[in-house]
C-alpha positions as CSV (number, residue, x, y, z in Angstrom):
1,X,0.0,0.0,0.0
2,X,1.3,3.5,-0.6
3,X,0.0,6.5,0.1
4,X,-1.2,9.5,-2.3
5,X,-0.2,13.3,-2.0
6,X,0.0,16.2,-4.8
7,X,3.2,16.6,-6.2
8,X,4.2,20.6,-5.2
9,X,6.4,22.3,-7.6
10,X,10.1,22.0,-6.0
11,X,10.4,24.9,-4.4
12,X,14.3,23.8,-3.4
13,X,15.7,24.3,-6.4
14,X,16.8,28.4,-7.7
15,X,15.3,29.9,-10.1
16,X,12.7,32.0,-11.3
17,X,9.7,29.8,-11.9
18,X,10.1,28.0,-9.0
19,X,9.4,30.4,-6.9
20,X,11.7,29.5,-4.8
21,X,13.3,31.9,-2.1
22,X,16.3,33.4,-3.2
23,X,16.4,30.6,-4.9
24,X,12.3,31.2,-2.6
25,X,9.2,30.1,-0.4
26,X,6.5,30.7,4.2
27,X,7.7,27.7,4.5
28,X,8.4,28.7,6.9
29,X,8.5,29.2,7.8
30,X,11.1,28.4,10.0
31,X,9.7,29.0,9.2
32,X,10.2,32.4,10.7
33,X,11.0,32.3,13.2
34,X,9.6,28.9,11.9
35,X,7.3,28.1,14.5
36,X,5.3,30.8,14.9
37,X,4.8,29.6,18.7
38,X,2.5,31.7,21.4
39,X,6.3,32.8,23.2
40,X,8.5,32.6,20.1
41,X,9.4,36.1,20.2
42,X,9.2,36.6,24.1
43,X,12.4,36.9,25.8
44,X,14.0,33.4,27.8
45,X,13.3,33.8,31.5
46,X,16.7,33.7,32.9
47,X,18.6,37.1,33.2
48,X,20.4,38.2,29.5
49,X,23.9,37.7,30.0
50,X,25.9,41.3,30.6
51,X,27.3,43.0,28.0
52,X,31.0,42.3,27.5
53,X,33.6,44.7,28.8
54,X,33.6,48.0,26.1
55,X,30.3,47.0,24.7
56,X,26.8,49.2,25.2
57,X,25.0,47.9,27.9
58,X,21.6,46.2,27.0
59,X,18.9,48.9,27.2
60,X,17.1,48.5,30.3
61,X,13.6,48.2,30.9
62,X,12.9,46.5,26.8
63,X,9.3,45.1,26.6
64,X,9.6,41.3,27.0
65,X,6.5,40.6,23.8
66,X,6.9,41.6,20.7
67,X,3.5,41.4,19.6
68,X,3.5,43.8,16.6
69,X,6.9,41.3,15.2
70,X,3.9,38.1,15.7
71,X,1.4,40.4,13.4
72,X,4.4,40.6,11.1
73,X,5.0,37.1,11.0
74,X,1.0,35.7,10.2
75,X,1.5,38.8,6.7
76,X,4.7,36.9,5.9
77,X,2.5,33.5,5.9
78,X,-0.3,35.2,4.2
79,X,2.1,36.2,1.5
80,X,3.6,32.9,0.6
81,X,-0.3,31.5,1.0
82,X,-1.5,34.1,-1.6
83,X,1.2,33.2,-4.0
84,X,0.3,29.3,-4.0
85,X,-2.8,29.9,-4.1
86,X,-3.3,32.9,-6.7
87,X,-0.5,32.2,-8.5
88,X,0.9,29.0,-8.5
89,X,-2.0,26.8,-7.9
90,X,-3.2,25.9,-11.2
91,X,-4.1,22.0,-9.8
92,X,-7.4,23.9,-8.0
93,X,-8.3,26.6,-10.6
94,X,-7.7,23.8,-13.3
95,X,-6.7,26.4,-15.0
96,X,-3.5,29.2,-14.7
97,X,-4.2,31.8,-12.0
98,X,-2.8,34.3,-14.3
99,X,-6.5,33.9,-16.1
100,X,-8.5,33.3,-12.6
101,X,-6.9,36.4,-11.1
102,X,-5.9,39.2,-13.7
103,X,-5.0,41.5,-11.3
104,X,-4.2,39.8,-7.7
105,X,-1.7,37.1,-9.2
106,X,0.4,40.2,-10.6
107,X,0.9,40.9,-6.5
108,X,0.8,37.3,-5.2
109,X,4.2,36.8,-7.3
110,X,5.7,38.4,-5.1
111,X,4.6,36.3,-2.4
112,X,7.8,33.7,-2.0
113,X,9.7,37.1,-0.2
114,X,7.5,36.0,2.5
115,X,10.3,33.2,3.0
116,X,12.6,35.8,3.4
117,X,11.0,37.9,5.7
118,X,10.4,34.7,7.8
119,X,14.4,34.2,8.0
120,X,15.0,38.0,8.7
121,X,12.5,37.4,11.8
122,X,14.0,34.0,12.6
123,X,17.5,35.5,12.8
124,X,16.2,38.3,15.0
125,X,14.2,35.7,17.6
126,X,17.0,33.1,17.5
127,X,19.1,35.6,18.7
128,X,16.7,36.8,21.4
129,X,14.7,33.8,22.5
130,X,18.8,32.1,22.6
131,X,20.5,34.5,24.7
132,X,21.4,33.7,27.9
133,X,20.6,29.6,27.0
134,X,22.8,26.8,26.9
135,X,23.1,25.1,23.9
136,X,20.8,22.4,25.5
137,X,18.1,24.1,26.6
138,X,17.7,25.7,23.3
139,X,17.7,22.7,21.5
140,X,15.6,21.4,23.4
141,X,13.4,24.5,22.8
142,X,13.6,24.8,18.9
143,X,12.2,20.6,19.0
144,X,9.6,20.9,21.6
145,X,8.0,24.0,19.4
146,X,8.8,23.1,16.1
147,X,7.7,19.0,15.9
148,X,4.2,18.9,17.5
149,X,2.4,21.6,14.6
150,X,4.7,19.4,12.1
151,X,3.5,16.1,13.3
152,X,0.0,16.7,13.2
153,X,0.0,18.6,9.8
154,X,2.1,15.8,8.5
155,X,-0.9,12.7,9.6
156,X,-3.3,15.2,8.5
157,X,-2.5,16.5,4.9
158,X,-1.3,13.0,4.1
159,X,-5.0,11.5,5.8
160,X,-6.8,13.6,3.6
161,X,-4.9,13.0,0.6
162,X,-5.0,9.2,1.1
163,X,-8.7,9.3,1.7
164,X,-9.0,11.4,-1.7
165,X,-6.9,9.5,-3.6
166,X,-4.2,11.9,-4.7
167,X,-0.5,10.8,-6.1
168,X,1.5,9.0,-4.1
169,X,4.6,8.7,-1.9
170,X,5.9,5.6,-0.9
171,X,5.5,4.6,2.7
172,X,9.2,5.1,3.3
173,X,9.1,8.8,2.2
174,X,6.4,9.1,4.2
175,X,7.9,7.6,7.7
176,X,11.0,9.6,6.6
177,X,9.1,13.2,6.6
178,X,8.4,12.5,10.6
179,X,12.3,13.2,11.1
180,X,11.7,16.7,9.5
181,X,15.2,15.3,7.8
182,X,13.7,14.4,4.6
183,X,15.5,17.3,2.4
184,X,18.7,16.2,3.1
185,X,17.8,12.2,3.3
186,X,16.6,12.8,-0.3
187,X,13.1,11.5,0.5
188,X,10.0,13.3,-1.4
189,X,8.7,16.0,0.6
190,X,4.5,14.6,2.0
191,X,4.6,19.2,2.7
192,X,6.1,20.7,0.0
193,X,7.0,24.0,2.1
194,X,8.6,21.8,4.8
195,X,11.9,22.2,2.9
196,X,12.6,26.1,4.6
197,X,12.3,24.2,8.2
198,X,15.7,22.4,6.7
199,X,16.8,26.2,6.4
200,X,15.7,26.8,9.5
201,X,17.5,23.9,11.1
202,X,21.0,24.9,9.5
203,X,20.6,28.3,10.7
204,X,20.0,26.8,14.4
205,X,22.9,24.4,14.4
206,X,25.1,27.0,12.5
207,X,24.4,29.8,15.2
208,X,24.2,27.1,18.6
209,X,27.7,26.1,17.6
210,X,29.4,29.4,16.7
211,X,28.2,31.5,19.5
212,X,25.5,29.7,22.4
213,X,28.4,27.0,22.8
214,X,30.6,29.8,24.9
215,X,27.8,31.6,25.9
216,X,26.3,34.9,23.4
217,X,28.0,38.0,23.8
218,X,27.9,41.3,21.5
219,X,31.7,40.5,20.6
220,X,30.7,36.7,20.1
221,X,27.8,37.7,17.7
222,X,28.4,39.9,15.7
223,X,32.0,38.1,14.9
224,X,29.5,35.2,13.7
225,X,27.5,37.8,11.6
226,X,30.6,39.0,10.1
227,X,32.8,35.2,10.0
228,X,29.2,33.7,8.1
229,X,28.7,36.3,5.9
230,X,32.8,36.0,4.0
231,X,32.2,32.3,4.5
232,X,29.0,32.2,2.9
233,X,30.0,34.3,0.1
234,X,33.6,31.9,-0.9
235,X,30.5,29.0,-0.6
236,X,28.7,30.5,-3.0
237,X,31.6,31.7,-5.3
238,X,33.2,28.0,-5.0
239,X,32.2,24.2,-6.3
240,X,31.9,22.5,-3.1
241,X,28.5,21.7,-2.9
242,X,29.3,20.5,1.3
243,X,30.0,24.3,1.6
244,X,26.9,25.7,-0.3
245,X,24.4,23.9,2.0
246,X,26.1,24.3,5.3
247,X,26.3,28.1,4.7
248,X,23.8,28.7,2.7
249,X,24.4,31.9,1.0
250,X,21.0,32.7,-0.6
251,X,19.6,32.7,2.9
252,X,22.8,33.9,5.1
253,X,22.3,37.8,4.5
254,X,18.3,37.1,6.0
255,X,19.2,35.9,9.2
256,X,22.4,38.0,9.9
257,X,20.1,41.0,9.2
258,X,17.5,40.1,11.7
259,X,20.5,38.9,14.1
260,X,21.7,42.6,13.6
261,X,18.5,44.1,14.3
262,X,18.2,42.3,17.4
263,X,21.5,43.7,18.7
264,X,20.3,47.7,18.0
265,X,17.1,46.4,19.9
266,X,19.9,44.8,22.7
267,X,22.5,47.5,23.2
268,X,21.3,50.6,21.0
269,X,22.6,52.2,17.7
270,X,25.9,52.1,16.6
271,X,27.6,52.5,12.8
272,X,28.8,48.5,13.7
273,X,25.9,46.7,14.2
274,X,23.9,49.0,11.4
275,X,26.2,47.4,8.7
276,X,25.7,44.3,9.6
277,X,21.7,44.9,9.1
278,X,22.9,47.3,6.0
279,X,25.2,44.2,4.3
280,X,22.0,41.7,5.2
281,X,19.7,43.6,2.9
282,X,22.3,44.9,0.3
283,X,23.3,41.1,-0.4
284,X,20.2,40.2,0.7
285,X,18.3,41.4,-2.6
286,X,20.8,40.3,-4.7
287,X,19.9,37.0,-4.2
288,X,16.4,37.5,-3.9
289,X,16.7,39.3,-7.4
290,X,18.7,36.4,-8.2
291,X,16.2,33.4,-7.2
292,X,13.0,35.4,-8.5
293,X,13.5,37.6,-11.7
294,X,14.2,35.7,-14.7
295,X,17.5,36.8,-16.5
296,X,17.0,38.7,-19.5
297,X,16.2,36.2,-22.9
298,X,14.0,34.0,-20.8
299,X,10.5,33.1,-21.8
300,X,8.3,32.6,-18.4
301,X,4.9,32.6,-17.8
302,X,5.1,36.2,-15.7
303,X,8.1,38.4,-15.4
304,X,8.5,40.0,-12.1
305,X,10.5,43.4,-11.8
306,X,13.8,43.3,-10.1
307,X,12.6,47.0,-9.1
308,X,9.8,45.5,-7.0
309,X,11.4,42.5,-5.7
310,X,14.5,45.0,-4.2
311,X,11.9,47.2,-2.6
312,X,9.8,44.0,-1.1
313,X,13.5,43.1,0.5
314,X,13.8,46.8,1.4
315,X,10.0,46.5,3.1
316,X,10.8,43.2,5.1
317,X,13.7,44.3,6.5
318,X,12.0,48.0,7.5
319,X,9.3,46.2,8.9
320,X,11.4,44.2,11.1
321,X,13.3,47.1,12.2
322,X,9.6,49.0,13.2
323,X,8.3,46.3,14.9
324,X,10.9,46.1,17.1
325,X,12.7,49.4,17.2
326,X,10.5,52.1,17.1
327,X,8.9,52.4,20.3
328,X,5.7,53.2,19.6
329,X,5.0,49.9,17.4
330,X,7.1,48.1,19.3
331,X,5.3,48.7,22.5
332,X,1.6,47.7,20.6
333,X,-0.1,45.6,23.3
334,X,-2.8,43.8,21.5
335,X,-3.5,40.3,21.9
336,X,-5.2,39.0,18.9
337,X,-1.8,39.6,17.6
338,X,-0.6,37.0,19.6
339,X,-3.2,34.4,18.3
340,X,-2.3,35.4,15.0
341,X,1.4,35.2,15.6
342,X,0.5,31.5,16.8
343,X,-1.4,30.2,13.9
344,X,1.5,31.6,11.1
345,X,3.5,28.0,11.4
346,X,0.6,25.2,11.4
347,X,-1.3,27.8,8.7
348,X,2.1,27.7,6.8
349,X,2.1,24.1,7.4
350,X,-1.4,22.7,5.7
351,X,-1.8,26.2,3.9
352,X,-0.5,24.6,0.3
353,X,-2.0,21.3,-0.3
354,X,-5.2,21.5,1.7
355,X,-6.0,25.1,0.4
356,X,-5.5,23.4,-3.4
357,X,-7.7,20.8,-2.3
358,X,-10.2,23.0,-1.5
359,X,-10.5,25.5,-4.1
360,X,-10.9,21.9,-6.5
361,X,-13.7,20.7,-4.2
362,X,-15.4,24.3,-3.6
363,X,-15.2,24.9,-7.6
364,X,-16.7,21.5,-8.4
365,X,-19.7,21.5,-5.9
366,X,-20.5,25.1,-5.3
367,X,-22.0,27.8,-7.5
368,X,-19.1,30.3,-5.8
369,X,-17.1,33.0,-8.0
370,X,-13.8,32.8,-7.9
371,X,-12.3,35.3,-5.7
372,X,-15.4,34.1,-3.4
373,X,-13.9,30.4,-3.5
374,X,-10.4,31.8,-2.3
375,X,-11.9,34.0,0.0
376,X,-13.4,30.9,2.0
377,X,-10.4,28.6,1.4
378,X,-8.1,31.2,3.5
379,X,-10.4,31.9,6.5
380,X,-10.5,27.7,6.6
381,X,-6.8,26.9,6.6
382,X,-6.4,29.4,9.6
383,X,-9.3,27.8,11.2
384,X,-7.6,24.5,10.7
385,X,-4.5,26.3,11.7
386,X,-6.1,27.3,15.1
387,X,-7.4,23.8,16.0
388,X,-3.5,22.3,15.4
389,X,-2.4,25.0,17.8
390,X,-5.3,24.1,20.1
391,X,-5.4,20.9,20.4
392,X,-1.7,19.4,19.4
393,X,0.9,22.5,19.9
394,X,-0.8,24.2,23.6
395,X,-0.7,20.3,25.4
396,X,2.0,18.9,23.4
397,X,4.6,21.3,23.3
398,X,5.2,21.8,27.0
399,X,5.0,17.9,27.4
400,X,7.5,17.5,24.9
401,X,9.9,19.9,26.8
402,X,9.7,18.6,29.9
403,X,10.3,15.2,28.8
404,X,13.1,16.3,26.8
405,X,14.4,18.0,29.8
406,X,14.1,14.7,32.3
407,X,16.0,13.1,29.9
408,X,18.5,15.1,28.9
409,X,19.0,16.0,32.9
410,X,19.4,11.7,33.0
411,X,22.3,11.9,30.9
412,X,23.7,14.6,32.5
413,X,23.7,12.8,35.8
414,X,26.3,10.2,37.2
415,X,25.5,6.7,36.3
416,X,25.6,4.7,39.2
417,X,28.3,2.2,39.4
418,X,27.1,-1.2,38.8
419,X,27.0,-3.4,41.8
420,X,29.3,-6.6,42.1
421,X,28.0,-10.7,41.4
């Protein structure tokens, strides 16, 4: 028996019609921050470490909840959700959505940048959410938020697909996808977005080794910022493909940005740490530019305007730096942003193939227009979206931490010597 799922476009490989990121495409992300969790973008509880000797101290008194940066996070989602849906998603219009939507899919192609303002967002909360961690507990963090929403979306979009009788993927793909490991394992991807949490996880290993090993420091970080940007560049400029995924320098300028926004948030302005934000978006759209415009000669379906693309780069990373360094957006206190900042990674998640899914099913057995069939589709992947974080990600993710913990607290401890025959 095998099971049956929609092949998505391959959104991993560059280039201009696959809308990849930089290459292209939330997912996620990451997958934003990729998780999108209720406290991804509070601060940890213990105390931040102290500023090294000759750096700023951290500005006293910073609001612990970003909400205004979880708002941001549910537009990137929305962004990447438009563009499969009103402008990649021929399988549920049967038809191209550059017909179906005349107008809307010449803005929905720019929706994979929602990828990369997911990454400029993840580089800013990794930074935040990590300081002051051990390498453990944050591990242990990034798994307990990241595999509950994952789990469930995986049983569920492959259930319904089963049920529905769609293409399939062998059984060993599918068993696979529950490591979250299936980009590199070479498996065939049950969510086709799931390939940014692979981003996402290079990022987290990349930046636990390099600077929460020793403990995060302004010195430590922004040395990392700087030491990952050359190295990402010779990756990119060389032929060793080990180099190219490790660094990844389509993605690299993303996250250093929002790393670098973080630490004007942390310790204040200064020409430093404004460079590293200033070299994020300045390579930053060149490879956006790179991954999304198609080079001049080439016949594609619709050609997007480098012009537009640099100034949706430009946009992400301003809207970071709003959020979270202008006071008065900064200090927004309203809840429903939140919620909204909670549902961005399970409505990332199920957002591709079940909102195809739908549109088919609504088009076939409703009298509904159009833009009327897309307008319910949306509302009912975040409804879908709410009941994962419901019921799977509120119970399951503080389980999963705490077991995590015991354990990892077991093999911290001295194993008793055995006792003689």
């Amino acid at each position: 028996m095998s099971l049956k799922l929609p092949a998505p476009d391959d959104m991993a490989s560059p280039g201009p019609e696959s809308g990849a990121p930089g290459s292209a495409a939330p997912e996620g992300a990451g997958v934003p921050d990729a998780a999108g969790v209720p406290d991804a973008t509070a601060a940890p509880a213990s105390t931040p470490a102290p500023a090294p000797a000759g750096a700023e101290a951290a500005v006293p008194g910073a609001k612990v909840r970003l909400r205004a940066l979880d708002g941001l996070r549910l537009v990137a989602a929305l962004m990447v959700c438009f563009y499969h849906l009103s402008f990649r998603g021929s399988a549920g219009w049967q038809r191209s959505p550059l017909h179906v939507f005349p107008h809307l899919s010449h803005v929905s192609a720019y929706g994979p940048l929602g990828v990369q303002f997911f990454f400029i967002i993840s580089g800013f909360v990794i930074c935040m959410s990590g300081w002051g961690r051990t390498v453990r507990v944050f591990a242990i963090s990034r798994i307990s938020r990241l595999y509950p929403a994952y789990w469930a979306a995986l049983v569920v979009v492959t259930a319904v697909l089963y049920f529905l009788g769609e293409r399939t993927v062998s059984r060993t793909d599918f068993l696979t996808n529950f490591t979250m490991l299936q980009t590199p394992a070479g498996a065939e991807r049950v969510l086709g977005v799931s390939w940014t949490l692979w981003a996402e996880a290079r990022f987290y290993v990349l930046f636990a080794v390099a600077v929460l090993w020793r403990g995060a420091t302004r010195k430590r970080v922004l040395g990392f910022c700087a030491l990952w940007t050359v190295a990402a560049l010779y990756a990119d400029s060389s032929d060793q493909e080990f180099l190219k995924v490790a660094l990844m320098p389509e993605y690299a300028p993303f996250f250093i940005g929002g790393i670098g926004l973080y630490m004007l948030r942390r310790y204040g302005h200064d020409l430093l740490t404004w460079g590293v934000v200033a070299s994020g978006f300045l390579l930053g759209q060149h490879y956006a530019v790179k991954g999304l415009v198609a080079p001049p000669g080439a016949h594609a379906a619709f050609e997007r305007s480098a012009t537009v693309v640099i100034a949706a780069v430009a946009a992400g990373f301003a809207g970071v730096a709003l959020v979270t360094l202008f006071r008065p957006v900064a200090d927004v206190d309203w809840r429903w942003l939140t919620t909204a900042g909670a549902l961005t990674y399970p409505f990332y998640l199920v957002h591709e193939i079940l909102g195809t899914l739908m549109i088919g099913k609504l088009r076939a057995h409703t009298g509904l227009s159009d833009y009327e069939v897309l307008a319910v589709t949306v509302p009912a992947m975040l409804l879908l979206a709410y009941l994962i974080h419901r019921l799977v990600e509120r119970p399951l993710t503080p389980l999963l931490r705490r077991l995590l913990t015991q354990q990892a607290n077991g093999l911290g401890a001295a194993r008793p010597a055995r006792e003689s025959a």
